[in-house]
C-alpha positions as CSV (number, residue, x, y, z in Angstrom):
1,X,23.1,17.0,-17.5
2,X,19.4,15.9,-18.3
3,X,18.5,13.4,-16.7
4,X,15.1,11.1,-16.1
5,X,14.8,8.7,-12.8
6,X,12.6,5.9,-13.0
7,X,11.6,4.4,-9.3
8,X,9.4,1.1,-8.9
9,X,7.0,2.3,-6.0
10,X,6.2,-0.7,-3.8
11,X,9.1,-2.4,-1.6
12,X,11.5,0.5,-3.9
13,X,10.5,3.3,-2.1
14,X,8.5,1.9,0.5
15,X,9.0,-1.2,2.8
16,X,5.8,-2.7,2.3
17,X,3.1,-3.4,-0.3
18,X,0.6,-0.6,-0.3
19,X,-2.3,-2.5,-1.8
20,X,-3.0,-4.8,1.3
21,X,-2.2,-1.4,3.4
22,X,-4.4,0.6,1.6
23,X,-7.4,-1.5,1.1
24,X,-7.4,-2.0,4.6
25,X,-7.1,1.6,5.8
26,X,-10.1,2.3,3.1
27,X,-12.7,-0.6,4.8
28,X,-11.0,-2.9,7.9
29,X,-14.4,-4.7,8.1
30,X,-14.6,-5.7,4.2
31,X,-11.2,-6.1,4.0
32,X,-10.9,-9.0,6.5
33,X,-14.3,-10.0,4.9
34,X,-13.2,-10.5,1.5
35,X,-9.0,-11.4,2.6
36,X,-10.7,-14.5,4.0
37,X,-12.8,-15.6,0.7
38,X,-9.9,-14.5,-1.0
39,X,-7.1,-17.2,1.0
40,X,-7.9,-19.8,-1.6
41,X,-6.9,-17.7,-4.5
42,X,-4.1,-16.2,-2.5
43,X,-2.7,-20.3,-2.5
44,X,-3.3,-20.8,-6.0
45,X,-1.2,-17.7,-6.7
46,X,1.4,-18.5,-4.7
47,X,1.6,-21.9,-6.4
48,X,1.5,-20.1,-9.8
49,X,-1.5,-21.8,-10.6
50,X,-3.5,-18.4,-10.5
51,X,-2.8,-15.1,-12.9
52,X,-1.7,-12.6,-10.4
53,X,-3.2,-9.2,-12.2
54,X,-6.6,-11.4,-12.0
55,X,-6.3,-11.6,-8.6
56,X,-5.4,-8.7,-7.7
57,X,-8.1,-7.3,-9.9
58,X,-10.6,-8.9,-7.9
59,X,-9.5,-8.1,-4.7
60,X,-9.5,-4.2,-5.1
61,X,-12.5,-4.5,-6.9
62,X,-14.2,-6.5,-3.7
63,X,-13.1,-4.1,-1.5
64,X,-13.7,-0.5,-3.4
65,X,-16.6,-1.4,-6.5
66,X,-19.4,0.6,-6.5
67,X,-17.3,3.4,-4.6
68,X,-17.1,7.1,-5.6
69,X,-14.3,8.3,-7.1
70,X,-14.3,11.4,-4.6
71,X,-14.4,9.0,-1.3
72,X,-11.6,7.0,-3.2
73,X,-9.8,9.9,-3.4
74,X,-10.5,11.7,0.2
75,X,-9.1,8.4,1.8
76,X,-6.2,8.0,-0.4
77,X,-4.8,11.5,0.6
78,X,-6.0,10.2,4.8
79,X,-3.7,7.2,4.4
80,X,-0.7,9.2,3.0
81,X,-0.8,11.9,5.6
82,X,-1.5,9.3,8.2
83,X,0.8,6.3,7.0
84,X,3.3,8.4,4.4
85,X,6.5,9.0,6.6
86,X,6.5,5.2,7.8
87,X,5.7,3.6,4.8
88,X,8.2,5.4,2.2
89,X,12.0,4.4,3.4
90,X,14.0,7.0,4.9
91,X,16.9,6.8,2.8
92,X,14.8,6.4,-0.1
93,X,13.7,9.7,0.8
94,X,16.7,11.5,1.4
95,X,18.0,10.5,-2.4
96,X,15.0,12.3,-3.9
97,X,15.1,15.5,-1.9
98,X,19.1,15.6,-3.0
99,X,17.6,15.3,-7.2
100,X,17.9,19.0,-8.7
101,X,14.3,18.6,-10.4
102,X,15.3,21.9,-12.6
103,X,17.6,19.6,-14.3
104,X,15.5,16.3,-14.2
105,X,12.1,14.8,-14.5
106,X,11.2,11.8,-12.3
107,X,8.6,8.9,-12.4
108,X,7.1,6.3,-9.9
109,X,6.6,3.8,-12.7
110,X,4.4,1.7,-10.2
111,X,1.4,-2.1,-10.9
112,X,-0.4,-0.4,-7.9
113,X,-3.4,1.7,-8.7
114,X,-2.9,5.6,-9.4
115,X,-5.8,6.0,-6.7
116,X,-3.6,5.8,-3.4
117,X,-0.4,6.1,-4.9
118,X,-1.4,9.8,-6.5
119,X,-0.4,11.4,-2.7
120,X,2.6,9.8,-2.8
121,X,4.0,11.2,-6.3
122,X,2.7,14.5,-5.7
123,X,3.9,14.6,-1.8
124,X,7.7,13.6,-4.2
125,X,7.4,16.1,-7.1
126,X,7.0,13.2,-9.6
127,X,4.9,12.0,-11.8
128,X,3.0,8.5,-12.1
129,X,3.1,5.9,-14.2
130,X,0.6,3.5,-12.7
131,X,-2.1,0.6,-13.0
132,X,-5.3,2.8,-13.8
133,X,-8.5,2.3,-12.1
134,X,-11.3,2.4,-14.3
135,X,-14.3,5.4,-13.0
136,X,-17.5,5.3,-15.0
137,X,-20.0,8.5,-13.9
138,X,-17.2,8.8,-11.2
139,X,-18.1,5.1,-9.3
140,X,-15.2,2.8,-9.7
141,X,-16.1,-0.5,-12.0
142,X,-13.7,-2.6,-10.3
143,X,-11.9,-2.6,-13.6
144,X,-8.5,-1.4,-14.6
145,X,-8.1,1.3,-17.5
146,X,-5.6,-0.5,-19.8
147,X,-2.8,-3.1,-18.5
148,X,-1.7,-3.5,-15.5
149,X,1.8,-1.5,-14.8
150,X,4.1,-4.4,-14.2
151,X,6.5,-5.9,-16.6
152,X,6.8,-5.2,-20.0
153,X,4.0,-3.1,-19.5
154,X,6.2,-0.1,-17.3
155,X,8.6,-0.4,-20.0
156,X,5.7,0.5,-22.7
157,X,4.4,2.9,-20.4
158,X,7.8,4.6,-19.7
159,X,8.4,4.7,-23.7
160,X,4.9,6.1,-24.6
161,X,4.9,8.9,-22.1
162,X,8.6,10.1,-22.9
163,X,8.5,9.6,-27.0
164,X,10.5,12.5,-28.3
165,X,11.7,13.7,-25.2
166,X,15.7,13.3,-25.1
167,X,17.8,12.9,-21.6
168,X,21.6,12.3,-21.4
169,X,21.2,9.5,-18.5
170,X,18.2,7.2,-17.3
171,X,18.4,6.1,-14.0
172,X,16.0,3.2,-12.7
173,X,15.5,1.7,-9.2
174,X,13.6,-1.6,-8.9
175,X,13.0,-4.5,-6.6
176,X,11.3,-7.3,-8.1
177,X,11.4,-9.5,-12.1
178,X,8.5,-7.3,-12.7
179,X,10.5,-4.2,-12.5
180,X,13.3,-6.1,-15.0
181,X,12.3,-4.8,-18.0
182,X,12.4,-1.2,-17.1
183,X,15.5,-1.5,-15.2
184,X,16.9,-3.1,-18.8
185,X,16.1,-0.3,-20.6
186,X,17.7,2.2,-18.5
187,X,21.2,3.3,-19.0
188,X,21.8,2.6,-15.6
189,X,19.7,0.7,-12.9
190,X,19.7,-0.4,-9.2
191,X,18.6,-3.1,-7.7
192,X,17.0,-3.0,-4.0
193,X,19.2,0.0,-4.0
194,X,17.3,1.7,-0.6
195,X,17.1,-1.5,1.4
């Protein structure tokens, strides 16, 4: 039986956000720096008075603009092999090493960027379906390449990458409204299924 897993990355498979995580690993000095001018956007978000990718946009890009993609890319895989095993949930774990990947293919369909979640899918045999961050002469713009991964946008994501390719059972594994719409289009889908 063919079949194609689908996992939401953040809180899913792990049991934290990685962006805050990450962004501090990369700069703790800038990060508290630009958390702090950040607080009153953080309030309007939280009030849902603020548009979260636009928030989000500009945080990553106040930490990591102007960076190369190479240093970008050198701390990502730091973080993983220094955070991986406590971040990613155990039993979360032990359901992916039991998939027989000659008879599957599986995706972290993830908003976060592809940047520091790239270790991650690669450390899991999968492949990623993520926010993109946009590199121009390899120095990140502090833009995003496309959408941001959340939403309806994982489901168009999902349906681009896979057009033409036939399985007998999607499975997808989600934790949050903005993982709804991929879980919907699955055959079969669990909810906060590792916590």
């Amino acid at each position: 039986m063919k079949k194609l897993y689908l996992f939401d990355f953040d809180g899913t498979l792990t049991h934290k956000d990685t962006m805050f995580l990450f962004l501090k690993f990369y700069s703790t000095r800038k990060f508290y720096l630009q958390f702090v001018k950040h607080i009153p956007l953080f309030i309007l978000l939280k009030t849902g008075l603020a548009d979260a990718e636009k928030v989000k946009k500009s945080f990553i890009a106040s930490v990591l603009k102007g960076e190369r993609k190479t240093s970008i890319q050198k701390k990502a895989h730091d973080f993983f092999e220094k955070h991986g095993n406590e971040i990613l949930r155990e039993n979360a774990l032990e359901f992916i090493k039991k998939i027989d990947h000659t008879q599957t293919q599986s995706y972290i369909v993830t908003a976060s960027l592809d940047i520091w979640v790239q270790p991650f899918a690669d450390s899991l045999k999968m492949k990623l379906l993520a926010t993109q961050a946009e590199f121009r002469d390899e120095i990140f713009t502090g833009n995003f390449e496309g959408k941001n991964c959340n939403g309806d946008e994982k489901r168009c994501r999902i349906e681009n990458e896979l057009a033409g390719k036939k399985f007998d059972k999607t499975l997808a594994f989600g934790d949050t409204q903005g993982d709804r719409q991929m879980m919907d289009w699955a055959d079969e889908s669990h909810y906060r299924f590792f916590h």
